[in-house]
C-alpha positions as CSV (number, residue, x, y, z in Angstrom):
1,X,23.6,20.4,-9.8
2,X,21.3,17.8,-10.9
3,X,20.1,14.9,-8.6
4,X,22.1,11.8,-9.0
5,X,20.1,9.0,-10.5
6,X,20.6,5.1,-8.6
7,X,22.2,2.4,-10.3
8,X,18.5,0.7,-9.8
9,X,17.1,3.1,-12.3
10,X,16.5,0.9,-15.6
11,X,18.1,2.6,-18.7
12,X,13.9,1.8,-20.1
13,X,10.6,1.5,-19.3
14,X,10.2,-2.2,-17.6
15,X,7.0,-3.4,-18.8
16,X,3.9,-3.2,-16.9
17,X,1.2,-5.7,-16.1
18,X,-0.9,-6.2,-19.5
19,X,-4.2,-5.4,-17.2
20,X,-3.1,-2.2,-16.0
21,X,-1.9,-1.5,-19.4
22,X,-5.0,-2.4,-21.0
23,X,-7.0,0.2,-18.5
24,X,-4.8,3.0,-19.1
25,X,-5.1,2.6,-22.9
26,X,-9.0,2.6,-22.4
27,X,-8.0,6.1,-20.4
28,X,-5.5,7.4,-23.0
29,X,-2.8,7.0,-20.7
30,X,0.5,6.0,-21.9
31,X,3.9,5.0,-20.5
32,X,6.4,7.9,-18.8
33,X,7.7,10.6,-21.3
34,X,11.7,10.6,-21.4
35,X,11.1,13.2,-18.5
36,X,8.8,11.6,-16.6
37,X,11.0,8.3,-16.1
38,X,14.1,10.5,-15.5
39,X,12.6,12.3,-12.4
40,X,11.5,8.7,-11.4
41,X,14.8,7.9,-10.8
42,X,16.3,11.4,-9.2
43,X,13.1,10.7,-6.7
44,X,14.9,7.6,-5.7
45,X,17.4,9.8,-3.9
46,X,14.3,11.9,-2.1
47,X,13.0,11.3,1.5
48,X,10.2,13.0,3.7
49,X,12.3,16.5,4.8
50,X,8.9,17.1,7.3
51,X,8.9,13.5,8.6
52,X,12.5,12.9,8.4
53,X,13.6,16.4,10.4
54,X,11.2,15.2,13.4
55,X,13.2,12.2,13.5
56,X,16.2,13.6,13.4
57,X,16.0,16.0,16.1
58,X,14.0,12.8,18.3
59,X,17.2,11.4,17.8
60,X,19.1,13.7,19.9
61,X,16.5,13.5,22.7
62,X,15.2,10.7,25.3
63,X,13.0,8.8,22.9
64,X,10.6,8.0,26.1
65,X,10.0,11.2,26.7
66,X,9.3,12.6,23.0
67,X,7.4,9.5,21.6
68,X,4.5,9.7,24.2
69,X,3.7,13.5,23.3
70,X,4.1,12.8,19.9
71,X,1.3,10.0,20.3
72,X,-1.1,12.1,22.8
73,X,-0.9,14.9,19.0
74,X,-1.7,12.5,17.2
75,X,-4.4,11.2,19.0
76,X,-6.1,14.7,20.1
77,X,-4.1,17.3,18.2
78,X,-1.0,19.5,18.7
79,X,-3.0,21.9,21.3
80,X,-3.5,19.1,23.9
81,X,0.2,18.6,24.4
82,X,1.0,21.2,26.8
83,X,4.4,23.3,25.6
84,X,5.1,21.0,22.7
85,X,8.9,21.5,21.7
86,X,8.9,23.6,18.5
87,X,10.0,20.2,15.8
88,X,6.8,18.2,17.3
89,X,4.8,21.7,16.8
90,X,6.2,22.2,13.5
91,X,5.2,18.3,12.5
92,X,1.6,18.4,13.6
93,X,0.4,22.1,12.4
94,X,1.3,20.9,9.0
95,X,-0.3,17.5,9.2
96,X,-3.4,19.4,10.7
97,X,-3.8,21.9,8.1
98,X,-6.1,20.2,6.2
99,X,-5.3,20.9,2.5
100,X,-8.2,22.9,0.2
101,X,-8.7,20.3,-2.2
102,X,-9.6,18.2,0.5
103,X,-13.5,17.0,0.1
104,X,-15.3,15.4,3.2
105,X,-17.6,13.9,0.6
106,X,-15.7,12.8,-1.7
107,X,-13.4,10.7,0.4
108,X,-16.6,8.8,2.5
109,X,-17.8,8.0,-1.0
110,X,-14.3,6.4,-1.9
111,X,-14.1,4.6,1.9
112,X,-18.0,3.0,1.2
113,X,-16.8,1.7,-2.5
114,X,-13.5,0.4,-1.4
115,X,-15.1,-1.4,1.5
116,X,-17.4,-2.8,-0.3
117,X,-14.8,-4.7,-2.2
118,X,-15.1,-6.8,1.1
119,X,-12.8,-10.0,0.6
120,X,-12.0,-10.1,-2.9
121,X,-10.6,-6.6,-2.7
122,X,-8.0,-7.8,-0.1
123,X,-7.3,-10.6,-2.0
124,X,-6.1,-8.3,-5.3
125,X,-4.5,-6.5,-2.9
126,X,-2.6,-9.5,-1.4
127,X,-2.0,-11.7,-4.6
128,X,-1.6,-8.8,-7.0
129,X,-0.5,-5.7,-5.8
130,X,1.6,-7.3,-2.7
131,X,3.4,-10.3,-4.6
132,X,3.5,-8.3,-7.8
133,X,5.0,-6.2,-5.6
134,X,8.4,-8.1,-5.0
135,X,9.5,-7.7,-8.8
136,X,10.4,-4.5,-7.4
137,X,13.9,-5.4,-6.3
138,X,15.5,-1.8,-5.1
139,X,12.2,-1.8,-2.6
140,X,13.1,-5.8,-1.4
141,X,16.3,-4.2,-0.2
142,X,15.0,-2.5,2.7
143,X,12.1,-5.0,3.5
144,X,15.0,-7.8,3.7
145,X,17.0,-5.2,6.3
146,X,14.2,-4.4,8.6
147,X,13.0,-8.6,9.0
148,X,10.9,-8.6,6.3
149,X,11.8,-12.4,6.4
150,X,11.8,-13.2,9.8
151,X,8.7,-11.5,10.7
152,X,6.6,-13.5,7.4
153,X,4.9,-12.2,4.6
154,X,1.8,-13.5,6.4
155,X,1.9,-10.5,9.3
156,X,3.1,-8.3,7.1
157,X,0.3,-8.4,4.9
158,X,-2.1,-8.1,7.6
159,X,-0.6,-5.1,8.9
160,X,-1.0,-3.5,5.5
161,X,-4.8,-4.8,6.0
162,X,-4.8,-3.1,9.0
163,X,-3.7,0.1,7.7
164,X,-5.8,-0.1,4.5
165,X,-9.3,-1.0,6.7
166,X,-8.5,1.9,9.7
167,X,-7.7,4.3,6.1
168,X,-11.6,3.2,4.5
169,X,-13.8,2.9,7.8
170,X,-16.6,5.7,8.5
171,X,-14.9,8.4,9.2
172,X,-11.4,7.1,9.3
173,X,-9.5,10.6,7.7
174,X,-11.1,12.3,10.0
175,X,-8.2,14.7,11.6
176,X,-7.3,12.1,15.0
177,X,-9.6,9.0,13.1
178,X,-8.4,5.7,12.8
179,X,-7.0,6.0,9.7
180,X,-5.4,9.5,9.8
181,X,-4.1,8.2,13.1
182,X,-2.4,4.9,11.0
183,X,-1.1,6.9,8.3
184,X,1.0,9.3,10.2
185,X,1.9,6.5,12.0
186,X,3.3,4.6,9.0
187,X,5.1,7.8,7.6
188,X,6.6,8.5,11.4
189,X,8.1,4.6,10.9
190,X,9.1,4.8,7.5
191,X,11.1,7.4,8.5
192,X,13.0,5.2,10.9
193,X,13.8,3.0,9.0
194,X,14.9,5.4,6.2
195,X,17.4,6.7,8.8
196,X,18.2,3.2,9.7
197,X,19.0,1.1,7.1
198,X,21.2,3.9,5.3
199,X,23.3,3.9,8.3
200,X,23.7,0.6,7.6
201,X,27.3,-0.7,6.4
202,X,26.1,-2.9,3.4
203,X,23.6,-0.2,2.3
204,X,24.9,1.3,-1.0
205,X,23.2,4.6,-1.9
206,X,24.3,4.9,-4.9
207,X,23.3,1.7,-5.9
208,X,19.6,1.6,-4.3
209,X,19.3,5.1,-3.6
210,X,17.4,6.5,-0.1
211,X,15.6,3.8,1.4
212,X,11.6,4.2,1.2
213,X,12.2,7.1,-1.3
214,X,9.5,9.2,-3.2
215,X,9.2,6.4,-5.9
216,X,8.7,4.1,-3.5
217,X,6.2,5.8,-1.6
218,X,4.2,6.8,-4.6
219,X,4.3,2.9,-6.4
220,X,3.3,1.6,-2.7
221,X,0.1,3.9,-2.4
222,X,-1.1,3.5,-5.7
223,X,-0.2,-0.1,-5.3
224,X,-2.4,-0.4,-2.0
225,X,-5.5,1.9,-2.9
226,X,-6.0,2.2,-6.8
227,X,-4.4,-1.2,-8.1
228,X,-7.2,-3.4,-6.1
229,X,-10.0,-1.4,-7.4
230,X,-8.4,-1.9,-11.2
231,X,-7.7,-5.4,-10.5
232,X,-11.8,-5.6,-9.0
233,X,-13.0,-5.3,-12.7
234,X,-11.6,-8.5,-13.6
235,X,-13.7,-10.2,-10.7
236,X,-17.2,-8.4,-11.4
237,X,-16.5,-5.7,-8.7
238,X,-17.4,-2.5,-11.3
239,X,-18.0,1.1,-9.8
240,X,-19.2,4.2,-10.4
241,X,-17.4,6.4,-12.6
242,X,-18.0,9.1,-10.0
243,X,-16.6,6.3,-7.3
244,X,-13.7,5.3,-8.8
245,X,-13.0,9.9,-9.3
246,X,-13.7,9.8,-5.2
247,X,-10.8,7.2,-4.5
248,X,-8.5,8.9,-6.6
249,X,-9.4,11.8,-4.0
250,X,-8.8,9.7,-1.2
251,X,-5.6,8.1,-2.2
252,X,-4.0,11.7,-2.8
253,X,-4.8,12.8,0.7
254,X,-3.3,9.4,2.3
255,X,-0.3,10.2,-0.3
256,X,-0.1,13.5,1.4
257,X,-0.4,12.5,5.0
258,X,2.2,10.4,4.3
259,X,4.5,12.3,2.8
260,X,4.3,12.1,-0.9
261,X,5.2,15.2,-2.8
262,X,2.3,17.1,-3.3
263,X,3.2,17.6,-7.0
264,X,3.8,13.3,-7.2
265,X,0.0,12.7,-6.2
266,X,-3.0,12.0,-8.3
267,X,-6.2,14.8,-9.3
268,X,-8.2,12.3,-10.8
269,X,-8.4,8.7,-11.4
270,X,-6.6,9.0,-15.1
271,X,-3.9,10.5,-13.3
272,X,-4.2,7.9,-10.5
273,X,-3.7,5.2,-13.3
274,X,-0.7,7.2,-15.0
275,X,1.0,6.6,-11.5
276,X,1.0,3.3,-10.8
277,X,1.7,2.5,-15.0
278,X,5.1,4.5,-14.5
279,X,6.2,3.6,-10.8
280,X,5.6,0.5,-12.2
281,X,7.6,1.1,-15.4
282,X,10.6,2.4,-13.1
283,X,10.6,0.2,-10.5
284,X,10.2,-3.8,-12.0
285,X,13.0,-4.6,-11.8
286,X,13.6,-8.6,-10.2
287,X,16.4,-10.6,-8.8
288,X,17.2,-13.0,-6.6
289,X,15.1,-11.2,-3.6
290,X,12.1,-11.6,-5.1
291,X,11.8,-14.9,-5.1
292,X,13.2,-15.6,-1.5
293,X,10.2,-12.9,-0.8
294,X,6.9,-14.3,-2.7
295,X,7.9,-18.1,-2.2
296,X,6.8,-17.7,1.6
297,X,3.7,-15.8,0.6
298,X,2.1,-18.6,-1.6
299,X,2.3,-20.6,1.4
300,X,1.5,-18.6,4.2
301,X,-2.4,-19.9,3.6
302,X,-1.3,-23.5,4.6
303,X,-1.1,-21.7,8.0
304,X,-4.4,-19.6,8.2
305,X,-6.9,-20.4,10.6
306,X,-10.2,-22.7,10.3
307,X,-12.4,-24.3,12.5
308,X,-13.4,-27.0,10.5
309,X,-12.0,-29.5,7.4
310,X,-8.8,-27.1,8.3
311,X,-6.4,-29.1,6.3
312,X,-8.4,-29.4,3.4
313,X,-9.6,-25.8,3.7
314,X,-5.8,-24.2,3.8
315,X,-4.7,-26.0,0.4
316,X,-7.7,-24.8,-1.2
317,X,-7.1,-21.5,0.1
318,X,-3.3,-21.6,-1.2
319,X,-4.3,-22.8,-4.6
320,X,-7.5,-20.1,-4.7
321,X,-5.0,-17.1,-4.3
322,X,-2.4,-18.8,-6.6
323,X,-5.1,-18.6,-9.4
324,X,-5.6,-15.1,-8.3
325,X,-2.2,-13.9,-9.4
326,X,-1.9,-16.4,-12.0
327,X,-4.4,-14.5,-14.0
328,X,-3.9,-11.2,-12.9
329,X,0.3,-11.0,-13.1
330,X,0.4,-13.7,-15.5
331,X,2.6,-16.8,-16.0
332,X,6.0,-15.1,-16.8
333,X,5.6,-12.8,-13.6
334,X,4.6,-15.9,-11.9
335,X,8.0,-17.3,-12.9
336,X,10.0,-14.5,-12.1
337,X,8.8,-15.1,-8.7
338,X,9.9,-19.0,-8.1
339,X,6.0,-19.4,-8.7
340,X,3.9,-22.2,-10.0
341,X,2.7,-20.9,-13.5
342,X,-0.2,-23.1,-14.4
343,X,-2.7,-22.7,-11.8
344,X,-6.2,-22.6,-13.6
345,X,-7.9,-19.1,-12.7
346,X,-10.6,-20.4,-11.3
347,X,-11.3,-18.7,-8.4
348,X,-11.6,-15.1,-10.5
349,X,-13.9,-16.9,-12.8
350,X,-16.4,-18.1,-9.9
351,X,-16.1,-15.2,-7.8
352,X,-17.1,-13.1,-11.2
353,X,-21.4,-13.7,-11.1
354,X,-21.6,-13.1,-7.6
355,X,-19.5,-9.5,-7.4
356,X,-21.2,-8.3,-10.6
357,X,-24.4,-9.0,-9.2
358,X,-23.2,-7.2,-5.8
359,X,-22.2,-4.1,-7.9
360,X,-25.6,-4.0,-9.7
361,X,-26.9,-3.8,-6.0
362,X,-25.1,-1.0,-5.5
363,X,-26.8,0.9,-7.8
364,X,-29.8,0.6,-6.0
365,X,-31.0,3.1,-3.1
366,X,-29.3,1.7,-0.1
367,X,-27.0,-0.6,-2.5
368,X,-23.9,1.1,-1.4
369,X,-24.3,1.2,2.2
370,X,-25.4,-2.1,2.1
371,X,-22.6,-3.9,0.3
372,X,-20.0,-1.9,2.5
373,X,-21.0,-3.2,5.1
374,X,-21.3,-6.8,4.0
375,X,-17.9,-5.9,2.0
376,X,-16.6,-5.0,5.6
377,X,-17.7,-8.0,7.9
378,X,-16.2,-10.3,4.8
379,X,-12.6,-8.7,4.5
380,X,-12.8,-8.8,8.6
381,X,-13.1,-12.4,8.8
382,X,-10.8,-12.7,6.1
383,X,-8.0,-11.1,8.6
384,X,-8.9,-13.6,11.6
385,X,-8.5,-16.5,9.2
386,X,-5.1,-15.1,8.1
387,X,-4.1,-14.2,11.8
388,X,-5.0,-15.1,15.5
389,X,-3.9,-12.2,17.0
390,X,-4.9,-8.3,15.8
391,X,-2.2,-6.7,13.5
392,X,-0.3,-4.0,15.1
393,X,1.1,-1.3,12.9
394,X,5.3,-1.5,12.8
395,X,5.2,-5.1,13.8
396,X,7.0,-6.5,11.0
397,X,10.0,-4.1,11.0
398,X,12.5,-4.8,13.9
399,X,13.4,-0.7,13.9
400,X,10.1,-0.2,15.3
401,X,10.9,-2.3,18.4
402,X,13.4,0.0,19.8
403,X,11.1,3.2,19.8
404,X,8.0,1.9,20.9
């Protein structure tokens, strides 16, 4: 018997950003195939069966006692937890055997490009990918159930930042790095809340599907790691061709540490594209939620932090990253989401000379390692302006609180 397919599904192909669109055509990539949508929408039913069967079984033990070996494994690997119970042994030799296609190379190429995206990547990540983000309305369901709203767009952003920067720092997917560390981390929470908010009374399956489902997963990790480096071109930040071949590398091993099927994830960045144009094509779909979701976001700069000519510099801020998804998602989008739609694009246009002549760097011996780091100290500062305090992954989801 054949999955069943949500009531979220669209009966067609929503349309995708006209930028995206534009660099797929450029790659010969089109929208989904009549197949490709349709197992779009069974996905919508699909969790994490690895993930998801850890959880289950911690559910039937003393959460204090499990969660503490599961972080020492994570931390220093399955063999320093002495007599591991067989589900956390079972979790952690899979995540530990590192896939073949896996390149060491390759993905400290991708970390140094991304990186040096410095700022401006983060902002295309926060003003595109992010707000874009809440025109997908099945996925607003569970952020609204786990306090997406109470907690603030603002903190949940930089957690995301968080994630993204432990995922692209030296060495960060190394097995027990920062970022390998982060992403298990996310996909053990994700979990949670899948088990959570379809126990939920008011959650309708067969409306919305599985909560943080394969389509989900896939549109939010294309979203975070390939959609900023597309959106970078229309701000001068231009890569290699072989660079933008090594983050397509990197994003499919994050997709498979956390829990992407293996047969979902992108082999090169074509196929990196393809994803995000058709979990985009099956997943726009607006409503109400996403405008009580991006309305906060435009704002949350009017509480960032400055030392000096702060009021001045917050309205400034909130009117730079306005133009940002003004010319990036585009004034209809910008409606959709309860958003002022004339905002001149300014900031894209006088961020342009700088970046382009940052990428011609680049090219030089030394450029890259050079303009990562200055990419890094910039997207740093960019997180203590947005937050006092250091984001803490599961923050902004009240499941996490009870399992900490």
């Amino acid at each position: 018997m054949s999955q069943p397919i949500p009531r979220r599904h669209p009966s067609s192909p929503r349309p995708v950003p006209a930028g995206v669109a534009a660099i797929g055509g450029l790659l010969g990539v089109r929208g989904p195939d009549a197949e490709r949508f349709t197992r779009l929408g069974r996905l919508l039913m699909v969790g994490d069966p690895l993930m998801d069967d850890f959880v289950a079984w911690m559910s039937t033990q003393e959460s204090s006692s499990i969660r503490p070996l599961f972080e020492r494994a994570l931390a220093h690997g399955i063999d320093a937890v002495d007599a591991p119970p067989a589900p956390l042994r079972t979790l952690f030799e899979t995540l530990e055997t590192v896939p073949d296609w896996v390149d060491a190379e390759q993905l400290a190429k991708a970390a140094a490009t991304m990186r040096a995206a410095g700022a401006d990547g983060l902002t295309i990540a926060r003003d595109v990918a992010l707000l874009g983000g809440y025109q997908f309305a099945g996925f607003n369901q569970t952020l609204l159930r786990t306090g997406a709203l109470e907690k603030g767009s603002n903190a949940r952003f930089a957690e995301t930042s968080q994630w993204a920067m432990d995922v692209i720092a030296p060495g960060g997917l190394d097995r027990h790095g920062p970022g390998y560390r982060s992403t298990i981390r996310v996909r053990f929470i994700h979990s949670l809340v899948r088990r959570h908010v379809a126990a939920l009374p008011d959650w309708d399956e067969r409306e919305w599907g599985l909560p943080i489902n394969q389509t989900d997963m896939a549109a939010t990790l294309v979203g975070a790691l390939v959609a900023p480096n597309l959106g970078g071109l229309g701000m001068g930040i231009v890569n290699r061709p072989s660079e933008y071949q090594a983050i397509a590398a990197l994003t499919r091993y994050v997709g498979w540490l956390i829990g992407v099927q293996e047969d979902l994830l992108p082999t090169d960045f074509r196929s990196a594209v393809a994803l995000l144009m058709h979990t985009s094509a099956a997943l726009a779909t607006p409503d109400e939620t996403s405008r009580r979701l991006a309305r906060p976001m435009a704002d949350d700069p009017l509480q960032w932090q400055y030392g000096t000519l702060t009021p001045l510099r917050r309205h400034l801020a909130r009117s730079q990253h306005l133009s940002v998804s003004t010319a990036f998602l585009g004034p209809k989008a910008m409606a959709t989401l309860g958003l002022p739609t004339r905002t001149p694009p300014w900031y894209p246009v006088l961020a342009l000379p700088g970046n382009l002549l940052r990428s011609g760097i680049a090219l030089l011996p030394g450029g890259r390692e050079w303009t990562a780091e200055r990419g890094d100290r910039s997207a740093r500062a960019l997180m203590r302006t947005m937050t006092a305090t250091p984001a803490t992954l599961g923050a902004t989801t009240t499941v996490a609180e009870h399992v900490a």
